[in-house]
C-alpha positions as CSV (number, residue, x, y, z in Angstrom):
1,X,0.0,0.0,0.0
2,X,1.5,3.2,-0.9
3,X,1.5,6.1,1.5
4,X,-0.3,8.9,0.3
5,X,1.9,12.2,-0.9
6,X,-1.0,14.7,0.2
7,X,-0.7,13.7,4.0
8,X,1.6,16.3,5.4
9,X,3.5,14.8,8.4
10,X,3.2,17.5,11.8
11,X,6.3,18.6,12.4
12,X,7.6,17.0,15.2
13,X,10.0,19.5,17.4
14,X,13.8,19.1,17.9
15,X,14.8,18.2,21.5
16,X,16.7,21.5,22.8
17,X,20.3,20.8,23.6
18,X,21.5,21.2,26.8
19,X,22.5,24.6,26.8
20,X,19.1,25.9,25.2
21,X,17.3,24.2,28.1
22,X,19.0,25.7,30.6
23,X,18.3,29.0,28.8
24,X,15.2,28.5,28.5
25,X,15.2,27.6,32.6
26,X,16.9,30.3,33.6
27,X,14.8,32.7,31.6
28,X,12.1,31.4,33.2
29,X,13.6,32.1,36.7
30,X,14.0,36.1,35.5
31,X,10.0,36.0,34.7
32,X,9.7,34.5,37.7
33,X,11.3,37.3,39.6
34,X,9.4,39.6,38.0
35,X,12.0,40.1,35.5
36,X,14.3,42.0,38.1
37,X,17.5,42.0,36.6
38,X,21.4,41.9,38.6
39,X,20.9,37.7,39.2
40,X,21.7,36.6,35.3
41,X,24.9,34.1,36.4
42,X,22.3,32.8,39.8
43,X,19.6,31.8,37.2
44,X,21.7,30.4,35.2
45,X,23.6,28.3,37.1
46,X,20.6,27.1,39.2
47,X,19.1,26.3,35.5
48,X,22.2,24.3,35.3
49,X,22.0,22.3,38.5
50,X,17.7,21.8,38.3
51,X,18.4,20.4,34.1
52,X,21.6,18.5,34.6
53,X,20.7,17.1,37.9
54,X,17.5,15.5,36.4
55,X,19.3,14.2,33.6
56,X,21.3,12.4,36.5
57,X,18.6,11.2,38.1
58,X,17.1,9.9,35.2
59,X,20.2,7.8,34.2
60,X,20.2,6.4,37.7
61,X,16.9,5.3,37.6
């Protein structure tokens, strides 16, 4: 049975790398603040820690 061409697929999203989750973290710690700035490297690291240390976890698992 051949598929058929005129079914478009849904685009089915990239995983973010590592480094664009934890961006995407640590912005949301800033909205979370209210977007008060001065606490860019603290977001980012905590980012960090929260996304790596659940990878971790979920290799330990």
């Amino acid at each position: 049975m051949k598929a058929d061409s005129r079914i478009k697929r849904a685009a089915i999203p990239k995983p973010a790398s590592g480094e664009e989750e934890i961006r995407q973290r640590a912005y949301e710690l800033f909205e979370a603040r209210g977007g008060e700035e001065g606490h860019e490297l603290e977001d980012w690291l905590r980012a960090e820690e929260e996304i790596k240390g659940s990878k971790s976890n979920a290799l330990a698992a």
